[in-house]
C-alpha angles and dihedrals in degrees: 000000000000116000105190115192122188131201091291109061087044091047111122092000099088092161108036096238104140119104092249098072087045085065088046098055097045088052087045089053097043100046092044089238131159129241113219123201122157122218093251092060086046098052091040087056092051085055107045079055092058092055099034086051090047097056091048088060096044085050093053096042088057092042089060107045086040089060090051083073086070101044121078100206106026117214110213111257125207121224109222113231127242105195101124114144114255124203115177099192088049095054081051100059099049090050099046118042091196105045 
């Protein structure tokens, strides 16, 4: 059995966290499939990530200098960094043991 997914079904669970995936890979384990992701998909995802992960940082930024105007004496707040290195396929790999 071959089970394709494209962009769609990944989108805002870098990580694959939801309890949906865990359900997949465990189907996916039992029946023996095969999970099939092209490397388009893969570097899409790598790249939806980047910007995702960039917005975040410019909303949080903003957040954060926004909240300074109702404090009378501002304490300097530091802005965590998300600069973790993301690899989709690899992510992949360590979810779906036939991929």
């Amino acid at each position: 059995m071959l089970i394709f997914i494209d962009t769609n079904i990944f989108f805002n669970h870098w990580y694959l966290r939801a309890p949906l995936f865990e359900l997949l890979a465990n189907y996916v384990s039992n029946e023996r499939a095969t999970v099939l992701v092209s490397e388009v998909v893969c570097e899409e995802m790598n790249a939806k990530f980047q910007s995702e992960r960039a917005s975040a940082a410019k909303e949080l930024t903003k957040a954060i200098r926004r909240s300074t105007d109702f404090q009378l004496d501002p304490k300097p707040v530091v802005v965590p960094t998300l600069n973790e290195e993301y690899d989709f396929r690899a992510i992949l790999k360590s979810r779906f043991e036939n991929l």
